[in-house]
Structures are given as C-alpha cells and as structure tokens.
DRENTORKOL-3810 file (N, C-alpha, C; in nm, 4 decimals):
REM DRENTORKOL-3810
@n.u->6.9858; n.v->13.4900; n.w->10.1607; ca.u->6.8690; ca.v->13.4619; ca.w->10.0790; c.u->6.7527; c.v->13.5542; c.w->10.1149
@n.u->6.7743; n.v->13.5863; n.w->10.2508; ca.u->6.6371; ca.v->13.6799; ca.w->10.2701; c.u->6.6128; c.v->13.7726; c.w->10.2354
@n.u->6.7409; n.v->13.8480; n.w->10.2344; ca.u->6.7860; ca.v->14.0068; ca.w->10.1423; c.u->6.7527; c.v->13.9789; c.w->10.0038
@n.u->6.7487; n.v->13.8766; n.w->9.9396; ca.u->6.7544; ca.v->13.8370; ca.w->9.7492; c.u->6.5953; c.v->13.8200; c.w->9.7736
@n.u->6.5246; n.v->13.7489; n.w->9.8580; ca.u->6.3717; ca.v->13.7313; ca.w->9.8919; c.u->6.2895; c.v->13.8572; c.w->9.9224
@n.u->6.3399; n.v->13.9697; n.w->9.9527; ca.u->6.2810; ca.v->14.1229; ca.w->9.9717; c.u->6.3287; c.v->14.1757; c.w->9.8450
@n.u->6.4167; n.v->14.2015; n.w->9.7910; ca.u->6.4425; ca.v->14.2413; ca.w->9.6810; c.u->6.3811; c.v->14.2189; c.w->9.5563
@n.u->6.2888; n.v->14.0632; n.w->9.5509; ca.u->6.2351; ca.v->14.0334; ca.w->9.4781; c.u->6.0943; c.v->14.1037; c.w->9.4844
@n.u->6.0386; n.v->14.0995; n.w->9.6330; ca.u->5.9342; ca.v->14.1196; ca.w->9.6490; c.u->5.9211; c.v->14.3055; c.w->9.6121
@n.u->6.0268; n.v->14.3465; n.w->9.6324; ca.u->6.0428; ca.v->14.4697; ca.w->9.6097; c.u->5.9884; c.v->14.4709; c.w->9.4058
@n.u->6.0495; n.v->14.3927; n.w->9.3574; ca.u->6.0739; ca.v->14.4162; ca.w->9.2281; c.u->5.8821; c.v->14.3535; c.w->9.2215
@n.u->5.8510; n.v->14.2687; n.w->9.2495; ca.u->5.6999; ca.v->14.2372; ca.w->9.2439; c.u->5.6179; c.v->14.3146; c.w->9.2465
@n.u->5.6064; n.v->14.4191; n.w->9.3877; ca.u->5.5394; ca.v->14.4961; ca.w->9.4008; c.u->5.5423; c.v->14.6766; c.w->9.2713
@n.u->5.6553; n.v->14.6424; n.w->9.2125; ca.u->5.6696; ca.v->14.7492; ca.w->9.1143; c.u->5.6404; c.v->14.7319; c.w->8.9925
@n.u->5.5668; n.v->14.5768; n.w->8.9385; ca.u->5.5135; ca.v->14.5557; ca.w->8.8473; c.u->5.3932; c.v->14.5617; c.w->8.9103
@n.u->5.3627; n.v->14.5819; n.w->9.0005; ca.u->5.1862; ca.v->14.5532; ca.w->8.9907; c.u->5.1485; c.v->14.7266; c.w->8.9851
@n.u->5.2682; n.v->14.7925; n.w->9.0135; ca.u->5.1882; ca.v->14.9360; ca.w->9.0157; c.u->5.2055; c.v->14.9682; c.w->8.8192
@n.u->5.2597; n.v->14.9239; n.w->8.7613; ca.u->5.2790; ca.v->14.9105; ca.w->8.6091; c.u->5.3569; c.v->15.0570; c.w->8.6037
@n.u->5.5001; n.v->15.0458; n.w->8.6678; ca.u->5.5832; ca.v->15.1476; ca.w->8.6599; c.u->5.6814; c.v->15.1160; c.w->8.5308
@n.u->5.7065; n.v->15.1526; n.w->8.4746; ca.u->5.8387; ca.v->15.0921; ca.w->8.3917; c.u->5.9210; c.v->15.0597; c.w->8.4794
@n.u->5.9715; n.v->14.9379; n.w->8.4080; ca.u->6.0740; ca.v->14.8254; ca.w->8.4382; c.u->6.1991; c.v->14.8597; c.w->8.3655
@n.u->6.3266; n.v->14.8436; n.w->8.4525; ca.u->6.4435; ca.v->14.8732; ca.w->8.3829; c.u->6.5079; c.v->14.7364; c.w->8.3021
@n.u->6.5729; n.v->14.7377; n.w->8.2229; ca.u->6.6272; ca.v->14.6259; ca.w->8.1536; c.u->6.7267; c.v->14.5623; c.w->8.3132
@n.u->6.7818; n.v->14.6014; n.w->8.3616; ca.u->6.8502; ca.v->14.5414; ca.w->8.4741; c.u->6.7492; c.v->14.4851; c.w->8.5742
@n.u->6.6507; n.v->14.5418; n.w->8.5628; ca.u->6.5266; ca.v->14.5010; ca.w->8.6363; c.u->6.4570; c.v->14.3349; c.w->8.6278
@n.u->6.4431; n.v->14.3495; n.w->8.4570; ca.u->6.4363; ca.v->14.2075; ca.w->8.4084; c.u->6.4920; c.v->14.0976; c.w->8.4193
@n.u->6.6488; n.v->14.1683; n.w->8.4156; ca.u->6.7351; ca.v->14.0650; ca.w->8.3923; c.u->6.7395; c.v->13.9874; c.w->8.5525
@n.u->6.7179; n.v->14.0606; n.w->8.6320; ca.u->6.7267; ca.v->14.0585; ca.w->8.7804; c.u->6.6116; c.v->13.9144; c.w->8.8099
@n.u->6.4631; n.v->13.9756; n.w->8.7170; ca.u->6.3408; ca.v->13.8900; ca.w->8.7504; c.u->6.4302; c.v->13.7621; c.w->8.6875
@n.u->6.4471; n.v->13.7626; n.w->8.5799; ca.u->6.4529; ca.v->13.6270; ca.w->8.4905; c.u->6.6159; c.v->13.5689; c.w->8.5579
@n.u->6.6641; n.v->13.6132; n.w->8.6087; ca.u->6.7650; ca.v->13.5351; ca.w->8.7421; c.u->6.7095; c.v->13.5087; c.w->8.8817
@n.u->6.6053; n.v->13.5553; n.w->8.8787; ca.u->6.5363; ca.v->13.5072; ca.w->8.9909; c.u->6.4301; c.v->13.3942; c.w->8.9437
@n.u->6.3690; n.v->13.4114; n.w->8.8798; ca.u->6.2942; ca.v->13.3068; ca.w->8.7988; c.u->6.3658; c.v->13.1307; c.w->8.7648
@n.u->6.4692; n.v->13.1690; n.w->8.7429; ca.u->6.5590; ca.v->13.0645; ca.w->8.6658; c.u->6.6639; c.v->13.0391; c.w->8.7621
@n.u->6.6643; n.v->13.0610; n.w->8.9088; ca.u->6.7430; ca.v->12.9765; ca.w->8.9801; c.u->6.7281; c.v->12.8233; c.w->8.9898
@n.u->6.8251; n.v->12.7635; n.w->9.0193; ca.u->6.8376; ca.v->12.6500; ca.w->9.0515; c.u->6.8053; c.v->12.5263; c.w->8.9120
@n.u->6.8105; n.v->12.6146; n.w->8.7896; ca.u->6.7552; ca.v->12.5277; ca.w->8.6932; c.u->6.8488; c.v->12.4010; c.w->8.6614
@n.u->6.8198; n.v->12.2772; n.w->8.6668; ca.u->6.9290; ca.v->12.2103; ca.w->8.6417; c.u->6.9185; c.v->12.1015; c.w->8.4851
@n.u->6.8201; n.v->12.0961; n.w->8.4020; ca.u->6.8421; ca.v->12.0486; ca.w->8.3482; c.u->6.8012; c.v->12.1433; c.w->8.1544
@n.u->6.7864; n.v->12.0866; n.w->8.1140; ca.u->6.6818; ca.v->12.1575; ca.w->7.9698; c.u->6.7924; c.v->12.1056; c.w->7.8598
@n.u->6.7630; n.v->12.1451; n.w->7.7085; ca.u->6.8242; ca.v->12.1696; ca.w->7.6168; c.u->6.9869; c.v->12.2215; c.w->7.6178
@n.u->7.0558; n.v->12.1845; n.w->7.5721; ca.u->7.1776; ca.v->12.2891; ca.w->7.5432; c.u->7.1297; c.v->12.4092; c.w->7.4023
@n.u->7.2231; n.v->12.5076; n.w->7.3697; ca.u->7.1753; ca.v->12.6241; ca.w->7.3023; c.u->7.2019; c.v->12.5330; c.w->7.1718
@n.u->7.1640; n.v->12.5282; n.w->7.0607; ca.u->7.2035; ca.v->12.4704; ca.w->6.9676; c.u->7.0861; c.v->12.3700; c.w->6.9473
@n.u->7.0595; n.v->12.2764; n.w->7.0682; ca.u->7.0312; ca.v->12.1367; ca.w->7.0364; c.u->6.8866; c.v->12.0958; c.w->7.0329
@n.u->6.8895; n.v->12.0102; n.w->6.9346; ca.u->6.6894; ca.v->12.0077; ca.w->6.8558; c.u->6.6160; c.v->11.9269; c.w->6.9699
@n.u->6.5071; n.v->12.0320; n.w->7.0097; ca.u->6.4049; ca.v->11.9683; ca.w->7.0751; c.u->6.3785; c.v->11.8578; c.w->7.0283
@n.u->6.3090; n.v->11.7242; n.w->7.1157; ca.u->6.2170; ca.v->11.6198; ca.w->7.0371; c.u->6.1083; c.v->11.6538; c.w->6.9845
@n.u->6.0511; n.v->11.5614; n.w->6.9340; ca.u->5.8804; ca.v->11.5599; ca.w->6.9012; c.u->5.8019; c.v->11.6215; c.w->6.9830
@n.u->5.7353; n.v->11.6717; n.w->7.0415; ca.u->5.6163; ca.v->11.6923; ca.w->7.1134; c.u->5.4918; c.v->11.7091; c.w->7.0715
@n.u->5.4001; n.v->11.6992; n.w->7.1644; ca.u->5.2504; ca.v->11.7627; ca.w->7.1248; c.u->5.1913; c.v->11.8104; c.w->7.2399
@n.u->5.1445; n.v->11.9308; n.w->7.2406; ca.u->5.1251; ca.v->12.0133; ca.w->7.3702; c.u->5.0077; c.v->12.0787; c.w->7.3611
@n.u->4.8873; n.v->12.1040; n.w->7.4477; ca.u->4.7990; ca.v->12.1645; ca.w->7.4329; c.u->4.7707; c.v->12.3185; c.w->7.4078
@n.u->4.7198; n.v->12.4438; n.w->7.3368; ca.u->4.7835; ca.v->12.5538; ca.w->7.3626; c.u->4.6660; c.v->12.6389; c.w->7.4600
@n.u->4.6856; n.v->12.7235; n.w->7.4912; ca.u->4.5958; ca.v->12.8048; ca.w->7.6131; c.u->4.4379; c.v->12.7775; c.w->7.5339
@n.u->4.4105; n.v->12.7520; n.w->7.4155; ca.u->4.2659; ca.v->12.7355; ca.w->7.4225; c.u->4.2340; c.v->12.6390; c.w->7.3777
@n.u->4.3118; n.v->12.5416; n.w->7.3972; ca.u->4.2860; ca.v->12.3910; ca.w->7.4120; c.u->4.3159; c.v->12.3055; c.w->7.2746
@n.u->4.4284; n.v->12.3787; n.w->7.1631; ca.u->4.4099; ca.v->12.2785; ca.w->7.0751; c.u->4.5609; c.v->12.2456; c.w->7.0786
@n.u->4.5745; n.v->12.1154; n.w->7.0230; ca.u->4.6829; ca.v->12.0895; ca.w->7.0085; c.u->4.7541; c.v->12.0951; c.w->6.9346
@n.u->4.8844; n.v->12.1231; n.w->6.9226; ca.u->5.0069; ca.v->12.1594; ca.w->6.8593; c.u->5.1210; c.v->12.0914; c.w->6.9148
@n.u->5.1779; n.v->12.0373; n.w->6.7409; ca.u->5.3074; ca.v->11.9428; ca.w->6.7767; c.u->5.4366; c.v->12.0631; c.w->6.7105
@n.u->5.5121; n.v->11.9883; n.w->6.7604; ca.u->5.6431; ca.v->12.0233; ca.w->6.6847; c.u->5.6500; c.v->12.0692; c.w->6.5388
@n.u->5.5954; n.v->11.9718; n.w->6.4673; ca.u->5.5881; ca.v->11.9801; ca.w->6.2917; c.u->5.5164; c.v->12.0750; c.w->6.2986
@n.u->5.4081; n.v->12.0725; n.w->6.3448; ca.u->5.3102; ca.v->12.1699; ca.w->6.3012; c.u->5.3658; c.v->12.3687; c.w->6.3556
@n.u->5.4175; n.v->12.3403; n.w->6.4042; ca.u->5.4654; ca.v->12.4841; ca.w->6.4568; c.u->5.6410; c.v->12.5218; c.w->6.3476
@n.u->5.6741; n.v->12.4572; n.w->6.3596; ca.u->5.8651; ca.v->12.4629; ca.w->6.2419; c.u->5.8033; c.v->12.5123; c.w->6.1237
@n.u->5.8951; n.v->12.6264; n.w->6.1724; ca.u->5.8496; ca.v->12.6908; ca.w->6.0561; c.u->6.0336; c.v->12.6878; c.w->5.9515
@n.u->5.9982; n.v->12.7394; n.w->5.8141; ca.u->6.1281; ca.v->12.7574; ca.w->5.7551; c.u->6.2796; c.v->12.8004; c.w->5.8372
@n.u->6.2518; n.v->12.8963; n.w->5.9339; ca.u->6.3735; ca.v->12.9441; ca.w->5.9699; c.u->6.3646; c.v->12.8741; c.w->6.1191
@n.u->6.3193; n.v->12.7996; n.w->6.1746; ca.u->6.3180; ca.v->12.7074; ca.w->6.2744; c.u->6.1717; c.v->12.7614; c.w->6.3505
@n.u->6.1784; n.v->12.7635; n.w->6.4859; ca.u->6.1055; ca.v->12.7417; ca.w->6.6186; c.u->6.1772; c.v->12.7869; c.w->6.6883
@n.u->6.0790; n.v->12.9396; n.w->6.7993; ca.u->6.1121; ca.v->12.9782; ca.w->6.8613; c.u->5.9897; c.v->12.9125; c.w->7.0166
@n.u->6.0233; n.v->12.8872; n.w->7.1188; ca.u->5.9445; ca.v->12.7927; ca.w->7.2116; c.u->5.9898; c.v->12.8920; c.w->7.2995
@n.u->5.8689; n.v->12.9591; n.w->7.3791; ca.u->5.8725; ca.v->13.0363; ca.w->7.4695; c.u->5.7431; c.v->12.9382; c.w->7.5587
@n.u->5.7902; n.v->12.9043; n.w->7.7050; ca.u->5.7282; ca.v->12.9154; ca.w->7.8142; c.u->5.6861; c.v->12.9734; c.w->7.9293
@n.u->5.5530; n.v->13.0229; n.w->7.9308; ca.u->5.5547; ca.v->13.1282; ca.w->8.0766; c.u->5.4641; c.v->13.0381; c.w->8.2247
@n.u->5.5110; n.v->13.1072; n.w->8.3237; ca.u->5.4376; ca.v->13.0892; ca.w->8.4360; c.u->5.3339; c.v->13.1635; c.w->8.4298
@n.u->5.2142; n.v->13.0974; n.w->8.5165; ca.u->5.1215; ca.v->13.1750; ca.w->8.5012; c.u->5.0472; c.v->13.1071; c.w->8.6496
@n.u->4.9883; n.v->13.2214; n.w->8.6849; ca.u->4.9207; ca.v->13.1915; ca.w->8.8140; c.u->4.8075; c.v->13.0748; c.w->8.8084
@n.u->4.7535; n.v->13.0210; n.w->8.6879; ca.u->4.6454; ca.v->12.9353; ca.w->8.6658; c.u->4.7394; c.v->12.7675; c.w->8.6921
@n.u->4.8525; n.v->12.8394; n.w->8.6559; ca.u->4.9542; ca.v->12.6448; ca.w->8.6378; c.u->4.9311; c.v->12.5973; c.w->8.8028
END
C-alpha cells in the first residue's frame, strides 16, 4: 500500500504543476479515488427521488433536472466537503 500511497502522491504533485495528464494517468486517479467503494446504483438502475442543494445554494430535485434523454449525475470531491 505504501508504494500505491507514493505513486499517488506522485500523480498529485503532477497536477498541481498543470502538466498534461495521460489518459492512464486518470484512469489510475479515478482507481485510486474509488477504492473500496462498496455500495451505489447498479449501471442501468433508476436513481430515487432526491433533492439536493447545488454549489450556489438552490435546490434541485430529480424531476427538475430529467431531461428527455435521461440524467447524467456527476459527483466531485472537493476540498470545501
């Protein structure tokens, strides 16, 4: 784990210099990101209802976001969470 824990930090420190990132690079972050995930959605299967606040404070449900060809729901980390 400590070698996968430098490697990361390796990959950290090469976004902050804003070098280009390789697609293997990403894929690397977002497997590091997404360890240990154990639960969520299956691919296919309809979110519930929700209502969620958005970064400048208004709220947004489910309905209100479905659009004709569905809902795409992206979540990020962010140093403020």
């Amino acid at each position: 784990m400590l070698e996968e824990d430098d490697s990361y930090r390796t990959f950290l420190d090469k976004v902050g210099t804003g070098a280009t990132i390789s697609e293997a690079e990403w894929l690397f972050h977002f497997d590091h990101q997404n360890a240990g995930a154990l639960d969520g959605l299956a691919i296919g299967e309809d979110t519930p209802d929700f209502a969620l606040v958005d970064h400048i404070g208004v709220q947004r449900t489910r309905a209100d976001l479905m659009g004709t060809e569905g809902l795409l729901l992206v979540f990020a980390r962010s140093a403020d969470w």
